[in-house]
C-alpha positions as MATLAB code, in Angstrom:
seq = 'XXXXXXXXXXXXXXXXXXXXXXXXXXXXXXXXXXXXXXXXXXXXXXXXXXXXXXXXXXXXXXXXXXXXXXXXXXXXXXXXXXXXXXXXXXXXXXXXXXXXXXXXXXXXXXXXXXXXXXX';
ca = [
       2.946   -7.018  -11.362;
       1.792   -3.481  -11.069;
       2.080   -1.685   -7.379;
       0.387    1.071   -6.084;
       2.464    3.262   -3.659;
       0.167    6.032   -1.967;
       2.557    7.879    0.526;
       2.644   11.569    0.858;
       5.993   11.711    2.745;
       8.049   12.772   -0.924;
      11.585   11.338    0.542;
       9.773    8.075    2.314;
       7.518    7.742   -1.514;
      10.549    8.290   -3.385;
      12.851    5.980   -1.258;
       9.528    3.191   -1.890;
       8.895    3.413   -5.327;
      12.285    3.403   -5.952;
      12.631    0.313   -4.398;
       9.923   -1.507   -5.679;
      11.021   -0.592   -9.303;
      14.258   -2.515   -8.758;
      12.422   -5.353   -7.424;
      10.872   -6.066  -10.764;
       7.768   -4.076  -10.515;
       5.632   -1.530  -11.830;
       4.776    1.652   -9.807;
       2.376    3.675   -9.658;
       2.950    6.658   -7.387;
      -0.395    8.660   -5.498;
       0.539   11.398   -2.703;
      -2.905   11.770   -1.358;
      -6.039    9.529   -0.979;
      -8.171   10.961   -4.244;
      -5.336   10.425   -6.586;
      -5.078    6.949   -5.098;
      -8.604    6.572   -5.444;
      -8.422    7.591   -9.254;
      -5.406    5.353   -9.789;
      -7.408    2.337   -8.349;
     -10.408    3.067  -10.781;
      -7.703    3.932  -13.528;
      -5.945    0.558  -14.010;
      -5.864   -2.837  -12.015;
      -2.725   -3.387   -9.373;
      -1.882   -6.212   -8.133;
      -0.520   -4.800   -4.743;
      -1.584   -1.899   -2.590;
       1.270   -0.278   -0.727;
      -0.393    2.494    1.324;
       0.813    5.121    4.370;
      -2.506    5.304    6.895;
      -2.116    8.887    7.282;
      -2.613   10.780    4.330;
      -3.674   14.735    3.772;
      -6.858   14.454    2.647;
      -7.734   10.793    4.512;
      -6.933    7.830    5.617;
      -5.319    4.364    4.118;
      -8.516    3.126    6.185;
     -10.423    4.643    3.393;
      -8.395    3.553    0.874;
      -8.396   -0.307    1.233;
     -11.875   -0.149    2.429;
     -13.164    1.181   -0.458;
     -11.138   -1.174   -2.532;
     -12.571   -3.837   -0.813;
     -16.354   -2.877   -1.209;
     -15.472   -2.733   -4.965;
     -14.488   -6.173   -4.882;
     -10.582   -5.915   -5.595;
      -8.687   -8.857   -4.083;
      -5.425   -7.323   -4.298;
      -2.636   -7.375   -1.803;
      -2.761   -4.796    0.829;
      -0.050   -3.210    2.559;
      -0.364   -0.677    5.358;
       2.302    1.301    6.007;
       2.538    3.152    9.527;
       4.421    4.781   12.114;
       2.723    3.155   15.050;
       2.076   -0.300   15.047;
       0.328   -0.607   18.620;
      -2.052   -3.900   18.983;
      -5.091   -1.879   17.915;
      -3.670   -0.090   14.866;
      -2.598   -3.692   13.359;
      -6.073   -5.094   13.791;
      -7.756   -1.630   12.630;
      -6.224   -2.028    9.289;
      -6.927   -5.863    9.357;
     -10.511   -4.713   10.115;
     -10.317   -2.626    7.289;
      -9.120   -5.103    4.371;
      -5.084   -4.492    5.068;
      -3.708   -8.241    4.435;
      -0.077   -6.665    6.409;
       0.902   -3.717    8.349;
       4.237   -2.869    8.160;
       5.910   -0.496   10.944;
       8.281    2.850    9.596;
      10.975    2.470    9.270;
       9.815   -0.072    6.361;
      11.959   -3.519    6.558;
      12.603   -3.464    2.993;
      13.364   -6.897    2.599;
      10.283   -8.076    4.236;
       8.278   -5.640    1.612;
      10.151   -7.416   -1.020;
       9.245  -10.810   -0.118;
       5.664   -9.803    0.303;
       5.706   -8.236   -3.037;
       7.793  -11.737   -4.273;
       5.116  -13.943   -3.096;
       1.926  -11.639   -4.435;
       3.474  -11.777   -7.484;
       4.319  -15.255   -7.962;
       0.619  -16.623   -6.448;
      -1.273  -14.554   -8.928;
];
């Protein structure tokens, strides 16, 4: 399965795609929203691991716009707050999970592990 990582923290992308490539995956690495954009309309993922905040927009963005253009791919949001209204913001936005930093790897994993083996 191939994974898109959008991040722009280079020690927190690193540490992710890192990773997810000894998990078994693919990765794809964006450090901004328009190169994660490009990647999405470049090739077909099968998982969206993405960091809300991002220099030139938001994660929001991101998975929305997936969404309207029909990809039913896993979504990950990635975030350092996870207050009530920031988990159901990116449900409300087409996140499927919202994971809190410091990322629980091994939860990622299984997420990742259970994409993969349901598609």
């Amino acid at each position: 399965m191939d994974v898109l990582i959008i991040e722009d923290h280079e020690d927190t992308c690193r540490v992710l795609e890192r990773f997810v490539t000894s998990c078994g995956f693919d990765v794809a690495v964006a450090q901004n929203l328009e190169s994660g954009m490009q990647l999405l309309q470049d090739r077909r993922f099968g998982a969206i691991v993405s960091d809300i905040a991002l220099p030139d927009g938001t994660g929001y963005a991101l998975i929305s716009e997936a969404r309207r253009r029909g990809l039913n791919t896993l979504a990950i949001a990635l975030s350092a707050y996870a207050y009530p209204a920031d988990v159901e913001e990116a449900k409300l936005t087409g996140f499927d999970y919202h994971l809190k930093k410091p990322i629980d790897l091994p939860q990622l994993r299984h997420l990742l592990e259970t994409a993969a083996a349901n598609s």
